[in-house]
C-alpha positions in Angstrom: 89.8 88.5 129.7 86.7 88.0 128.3 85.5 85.1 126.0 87.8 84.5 123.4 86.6 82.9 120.6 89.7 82.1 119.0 91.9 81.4 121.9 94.2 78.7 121.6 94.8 79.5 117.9 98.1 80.3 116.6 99.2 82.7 114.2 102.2 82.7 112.1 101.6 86.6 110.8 104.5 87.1 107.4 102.2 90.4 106.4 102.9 93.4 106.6 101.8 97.8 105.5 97.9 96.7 106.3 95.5 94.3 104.0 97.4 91.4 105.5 98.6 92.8 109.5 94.6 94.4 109.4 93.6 90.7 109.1 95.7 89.4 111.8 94.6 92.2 114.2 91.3 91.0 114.0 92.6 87.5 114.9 94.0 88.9 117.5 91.3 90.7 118.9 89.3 87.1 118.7 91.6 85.9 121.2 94.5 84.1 118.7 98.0 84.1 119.8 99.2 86.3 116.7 103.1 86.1 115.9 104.2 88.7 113.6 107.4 87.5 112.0 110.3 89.9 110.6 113.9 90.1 110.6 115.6 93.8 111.7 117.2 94.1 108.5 113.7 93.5 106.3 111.1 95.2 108.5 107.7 95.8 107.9 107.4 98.6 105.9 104.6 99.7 108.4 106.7 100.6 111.1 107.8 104.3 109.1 104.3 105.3 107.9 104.2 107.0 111.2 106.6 107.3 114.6 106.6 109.2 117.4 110.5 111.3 117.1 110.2 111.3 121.1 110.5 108.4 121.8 113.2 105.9 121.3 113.1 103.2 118.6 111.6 104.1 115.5 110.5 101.1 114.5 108.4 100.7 117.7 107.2 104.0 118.3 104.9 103.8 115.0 101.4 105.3 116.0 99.7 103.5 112.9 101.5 100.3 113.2 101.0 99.9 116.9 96.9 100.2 116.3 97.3 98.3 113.6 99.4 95.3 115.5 97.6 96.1 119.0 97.5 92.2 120.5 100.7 90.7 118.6 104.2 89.1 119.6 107.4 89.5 117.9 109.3 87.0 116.8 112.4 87.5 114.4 114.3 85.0 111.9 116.2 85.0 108.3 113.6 82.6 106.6 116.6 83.5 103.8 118.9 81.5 105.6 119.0 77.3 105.9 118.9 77.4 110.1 116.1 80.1 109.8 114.1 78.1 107.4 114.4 75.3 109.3 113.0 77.2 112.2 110.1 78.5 110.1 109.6 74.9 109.0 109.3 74.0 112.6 106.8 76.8 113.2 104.8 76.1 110.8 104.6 72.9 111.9 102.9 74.0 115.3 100.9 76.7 114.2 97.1 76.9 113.0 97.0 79.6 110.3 99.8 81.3 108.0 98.9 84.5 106.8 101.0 86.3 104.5 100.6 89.5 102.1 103.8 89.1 100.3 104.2 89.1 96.3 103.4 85.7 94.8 107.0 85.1 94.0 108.4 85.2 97.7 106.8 82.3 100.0 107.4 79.8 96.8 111.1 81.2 96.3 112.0 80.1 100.3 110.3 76.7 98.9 107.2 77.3 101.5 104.6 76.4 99.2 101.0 75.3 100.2 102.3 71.4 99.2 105.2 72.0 101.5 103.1 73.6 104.0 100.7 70.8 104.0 103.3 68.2 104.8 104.4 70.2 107.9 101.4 70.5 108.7 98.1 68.4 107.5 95.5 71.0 109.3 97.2 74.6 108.6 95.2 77.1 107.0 97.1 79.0 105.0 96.0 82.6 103.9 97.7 84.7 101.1 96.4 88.4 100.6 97.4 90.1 97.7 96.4 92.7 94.7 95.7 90.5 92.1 95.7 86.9 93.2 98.2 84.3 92.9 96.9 82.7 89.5 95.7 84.6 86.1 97.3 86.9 84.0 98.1 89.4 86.7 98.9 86.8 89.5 102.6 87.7 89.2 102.1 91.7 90.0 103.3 93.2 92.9 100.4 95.7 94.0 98.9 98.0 97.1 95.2 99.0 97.6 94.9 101.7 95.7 95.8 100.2 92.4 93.7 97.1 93.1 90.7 99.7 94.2 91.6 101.3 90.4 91.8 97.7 88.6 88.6 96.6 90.6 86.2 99.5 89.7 86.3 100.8 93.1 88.0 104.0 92.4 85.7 104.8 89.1 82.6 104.0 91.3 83.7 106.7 93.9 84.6 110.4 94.1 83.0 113.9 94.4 79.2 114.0 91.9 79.9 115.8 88.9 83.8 115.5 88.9 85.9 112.9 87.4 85.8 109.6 89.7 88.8 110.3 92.2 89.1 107.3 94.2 89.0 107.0 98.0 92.0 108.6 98.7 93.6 106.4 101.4 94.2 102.8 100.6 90.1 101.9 101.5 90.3 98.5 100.0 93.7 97.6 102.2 91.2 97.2 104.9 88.1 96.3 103.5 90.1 92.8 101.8 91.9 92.6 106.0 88.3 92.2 107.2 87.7 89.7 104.4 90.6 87.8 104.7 89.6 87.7 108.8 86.2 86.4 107.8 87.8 83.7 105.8 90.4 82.4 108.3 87.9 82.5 110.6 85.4 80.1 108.6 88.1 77.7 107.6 88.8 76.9 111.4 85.2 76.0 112.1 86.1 72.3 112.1 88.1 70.7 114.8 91.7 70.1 114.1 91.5 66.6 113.9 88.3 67.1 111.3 90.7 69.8 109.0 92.6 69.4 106.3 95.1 72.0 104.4 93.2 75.0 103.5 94.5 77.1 101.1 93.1 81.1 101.1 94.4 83.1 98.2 92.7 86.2 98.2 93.1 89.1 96.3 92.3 93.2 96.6 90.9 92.9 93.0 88.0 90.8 93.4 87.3 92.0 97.0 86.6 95.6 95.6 84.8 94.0 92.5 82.4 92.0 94.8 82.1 95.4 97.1 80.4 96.8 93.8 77.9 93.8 93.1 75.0 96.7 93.5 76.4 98.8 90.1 77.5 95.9 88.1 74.1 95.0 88.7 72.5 98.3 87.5 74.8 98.7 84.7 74.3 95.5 83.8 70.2 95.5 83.6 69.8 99.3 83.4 72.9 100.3 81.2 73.3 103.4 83.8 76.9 104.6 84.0 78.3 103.9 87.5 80.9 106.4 87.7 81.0 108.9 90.3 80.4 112.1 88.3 77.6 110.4 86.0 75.9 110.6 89.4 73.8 114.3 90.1 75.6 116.7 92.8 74.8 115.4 96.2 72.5 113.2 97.3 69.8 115.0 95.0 66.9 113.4 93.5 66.6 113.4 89.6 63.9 113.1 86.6 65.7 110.5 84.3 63.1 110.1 81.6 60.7 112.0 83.4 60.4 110.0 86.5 62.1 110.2 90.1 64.8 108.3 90.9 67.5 109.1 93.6 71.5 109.1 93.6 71.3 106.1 96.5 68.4 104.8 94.7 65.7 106.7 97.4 64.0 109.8 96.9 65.1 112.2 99.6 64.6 116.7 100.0 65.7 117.9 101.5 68.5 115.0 101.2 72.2 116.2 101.7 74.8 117.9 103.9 74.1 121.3 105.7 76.6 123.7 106.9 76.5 124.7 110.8 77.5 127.2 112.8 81.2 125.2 113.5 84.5 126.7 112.5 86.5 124.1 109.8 86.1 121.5 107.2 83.7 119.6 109.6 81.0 121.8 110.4 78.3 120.0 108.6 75.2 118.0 109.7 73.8 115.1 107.0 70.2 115.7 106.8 67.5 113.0 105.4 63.8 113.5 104.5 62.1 110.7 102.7 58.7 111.3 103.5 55.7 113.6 104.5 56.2 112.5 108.1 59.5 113.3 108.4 59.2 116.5 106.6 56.3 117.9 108.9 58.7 116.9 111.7 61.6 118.8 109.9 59.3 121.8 110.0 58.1 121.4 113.5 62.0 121.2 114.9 62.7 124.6 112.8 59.9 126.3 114.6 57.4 126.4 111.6 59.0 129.2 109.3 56.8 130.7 106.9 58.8 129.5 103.9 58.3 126.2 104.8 54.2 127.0 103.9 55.9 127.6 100.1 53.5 125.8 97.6 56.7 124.1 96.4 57.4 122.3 99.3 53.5 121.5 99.8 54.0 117.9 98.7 57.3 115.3 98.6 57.3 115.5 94.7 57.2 118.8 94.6 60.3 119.2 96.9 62.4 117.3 95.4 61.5 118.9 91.9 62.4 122.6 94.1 65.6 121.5 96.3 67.6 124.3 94.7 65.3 126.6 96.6 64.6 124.2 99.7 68.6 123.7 100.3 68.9 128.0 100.5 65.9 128.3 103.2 67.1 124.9 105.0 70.9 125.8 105.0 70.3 129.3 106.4 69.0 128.1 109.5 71.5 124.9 110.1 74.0 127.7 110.3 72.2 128.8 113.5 73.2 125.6 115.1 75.9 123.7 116.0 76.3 120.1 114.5 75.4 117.9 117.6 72.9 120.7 118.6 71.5 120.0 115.7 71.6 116.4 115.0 69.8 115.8 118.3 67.4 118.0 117.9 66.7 116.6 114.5 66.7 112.9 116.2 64.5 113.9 118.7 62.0 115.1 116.3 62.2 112.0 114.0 64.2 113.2 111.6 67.3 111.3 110.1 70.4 113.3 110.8 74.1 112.9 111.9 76.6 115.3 112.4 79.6 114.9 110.2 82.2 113.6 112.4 86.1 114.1 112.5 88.5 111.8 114.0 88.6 113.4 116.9 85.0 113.9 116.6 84.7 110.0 116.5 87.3 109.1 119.3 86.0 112.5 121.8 82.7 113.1 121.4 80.7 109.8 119.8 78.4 108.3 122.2 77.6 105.3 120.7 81.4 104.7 119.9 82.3 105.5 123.5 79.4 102.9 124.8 80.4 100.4 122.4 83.9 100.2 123.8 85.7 100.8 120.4 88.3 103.1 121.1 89.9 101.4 124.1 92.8 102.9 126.1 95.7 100.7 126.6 99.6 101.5 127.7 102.5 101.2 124.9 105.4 99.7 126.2 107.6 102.7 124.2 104.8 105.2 123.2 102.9 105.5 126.6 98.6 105.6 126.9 96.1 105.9 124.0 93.4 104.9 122.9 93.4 101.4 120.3 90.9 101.1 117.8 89.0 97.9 118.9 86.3 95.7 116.7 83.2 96.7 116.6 82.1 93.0 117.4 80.4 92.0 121.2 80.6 88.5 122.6 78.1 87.2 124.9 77.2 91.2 125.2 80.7 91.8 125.9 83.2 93.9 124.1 86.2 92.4 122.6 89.5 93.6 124.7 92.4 94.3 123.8 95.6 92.6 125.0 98.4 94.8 126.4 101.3 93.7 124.0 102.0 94.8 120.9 105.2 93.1 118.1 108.1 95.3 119.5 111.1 93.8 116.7 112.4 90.7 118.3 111.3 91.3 121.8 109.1 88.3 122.3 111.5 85.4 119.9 112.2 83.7 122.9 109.1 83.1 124.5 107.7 82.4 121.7 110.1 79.5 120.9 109.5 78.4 124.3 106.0 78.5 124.1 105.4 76.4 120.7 108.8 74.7 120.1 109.5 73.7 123.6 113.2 75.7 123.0 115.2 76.1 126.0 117.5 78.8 126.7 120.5 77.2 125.0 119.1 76.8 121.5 117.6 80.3 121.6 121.1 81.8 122.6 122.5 79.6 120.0 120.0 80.9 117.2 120.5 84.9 118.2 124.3 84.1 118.3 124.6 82.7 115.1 122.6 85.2 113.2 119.2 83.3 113.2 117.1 85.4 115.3 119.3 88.6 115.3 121.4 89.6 112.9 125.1 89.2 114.2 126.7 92.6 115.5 123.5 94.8 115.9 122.3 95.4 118.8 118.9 95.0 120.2 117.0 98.1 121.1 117.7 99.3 125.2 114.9 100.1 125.7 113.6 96.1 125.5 115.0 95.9 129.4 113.0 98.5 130.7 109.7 96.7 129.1 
């Protein structure tokens, strides 16, 4: 394996659906020994967004979950119980970071707070990820991402020009605040153990999606303008507010939007970007000099973005002579800033630059077979970051893990499963585990 820049650095993971699990992934992808803790009667929610009906073992056959936890081990106790939080105790006690996504009420009501943490512990950093925060009026609220993205500002800063803001659709800030939380772990272990006290991390979704929109607080704030989506003009147009130019990303573009091509489905568009004389003269070069492109309204940059109405009807008749790639290289080629609007099968298939990058990266499910992982988009040393063949199927890896930080021998792990600890007494751990 390549460079790791967090090996050696254990994880104690308590999150779970995918602010807190997408932080621990990228952990894991750092090279940290990541150790996703559940018991089989309270699993992570994650595991049912999406499984495989195929394959055996729902809870492992989860395509989202097992991108999401690509790089983990599984270990399982009942921190409800007085043996199991004992064994968390002792956990706790050898790891280097605690990351949990829990409500506030939960860690505190097993009696794990970051005082009691501390004492186990003099140099754990512990990370919470929530909606709201563990302190303030809301620190109590149990939320997901898309009611932080709507508390934060997030959801009335985004949505279709000239509609009613509309949000991002899928939970967005779940994984902008995972990367977040990632960075901060990450910075809190600069210092060498011995040089480290007790961190605490509390982050929350709220103020993650209200820093994300620093850019229009700012302009509302100086300019009064109204940041929500549908104040904005349709497109990426230019405008006249006040009888001067001004542009929906703050740049003057025209043509400046997305074109249709000559591909079937929702897809078949390419993005299309003109800023300047230059690249427009290129623009007309690649189309084969048309004779509506000599249109005194498109003689000068002002004057096309005061005409796009008309430029968009000549422009968007011949991008549907093209395919989307076609087209986007041809653009490139000639100077001009375009990109084919991608799918995701678009981005894992046909995407050069993700394919030389090493993002998607094909690696072999123990249950679900080959497929391809999303990856970071993060080189070391000019190196990709690779993924680790071993994903958190529910209690396979308890043992080892034991072994591995606690020293446990086979005895006391038999004696833990046996008495309800690890495994809850009577079920039955999945058959499948002895073929993998």
């Amino acid at each position: 394996m390549a460079f790791a820049p967090l090996h050696g650095v254990r994880v104690l993971d308590f999150s779970w659906n995918v602010a807190g699990p997408t932080a621990t992934k990228v952990l894991a992808a750092l090279g940290a020994d990541v150790v996703k803790i559940e018991y089989p009667t309270r699993p992570d929610p994650g595991r049912v967004f999406s499984f495989s009906p195929v394959t055996p073992g729902v809870y492992d056959s989860g395509g989202f979950f097992a991108d999401l936890n690509v790089g983990k081990r599984s270990l399982t106790v009942d921190p409800r119980s007085p043996d199991g939080l004992a064994l968390v105790e002792e956990l706790i006690g050898a790891a280097d970071v605690l990351v949990e996504s829990y409500s506030p009420r939960v860690m505190a009501g097993w009696g794990l707070t970051f005082e009691r943490m501390s004492e186990l512990n003099a140099a754990i950093v512990y990370l919470s990820v929530s909606g709201f925060g563990h302190s303030g009026p809301h620190g109590t609220y149990v939320s997901y991402g898309p009611t932080a993205q709507a508390a934060s500002g997030v959801t009335y800063a985004s949505g279709e020009p000239g509609s009613p803001p509309a949000g991002w659709g899928y939970s967005f800030l779940d994984v902008m605040t995972g990367y977040q939380a990632a960075y901060a772990v990450t910075a809190a272990l600069a210092p060498a153990p011995g040089d480290r006290a007790a961190t605490r991390i509390d982050l929350s979704q709220l103020e993650t999606g209200a820093a994300m929109l620093a850019p229009l607080l700012l302009d509302a704030t100086v300019n009064g303008t109204d940041t929500a989506a549908g104040a904005f003009p349709p497109g990426n147009r230019a405008h006249w507010p006040g009888g001067g130019i001004d542009g929906y990303r703050y740049e003057t573009g025209a043509p400046y939007g997305v074109y249709r091509t000559a591909d079937d489905g929702t897809d078949g568009f390419c993005a299309i970007t003109v800023l300047e004389d230059a690249q427009w003269r290129a623009l007309v070069g690649a189309m084969g000099d048309p004779e509506w492109a000599g249109d005194a309204r498109f003689a000068d940059h002002a004057s096309r973005v005061e005409h796009q109405e008309a430029l968009d009807d000549h422009l968007g008749r011949w991008t549907r002579t093209h395919t989307k790639y076609a087209l986007m290289e041809l653009l490139q080629a000639a100077g001009v800033p375009a990109g084919a609007v991608q799918s995701g099968r678009d981005r894992l298939e046909h995407d050069p630059s993700l394919a030389a990058r090493e993002v998607f990266q094909r690696r072999t499910h123990a249950v679900v077979g080959e497929h391809r992982f999303e990856s970071l988009p993060v080189h070391v040393d000019g190196e990709p970051l690779p993924l680790r063949d071993r994903w958190p199927l529910l209690g396979r890896d308890t043992d080892r893990v034991l072994e591995d930080w606690l020293g446990c021998g086979a005895d006391r792990c038999r004696e833990l499963r046996e008495s309800g600890v690890t495994w809850p007494v009577g079920l039955p751990a999945p058959t499948y585990y002895e073929a993998v």
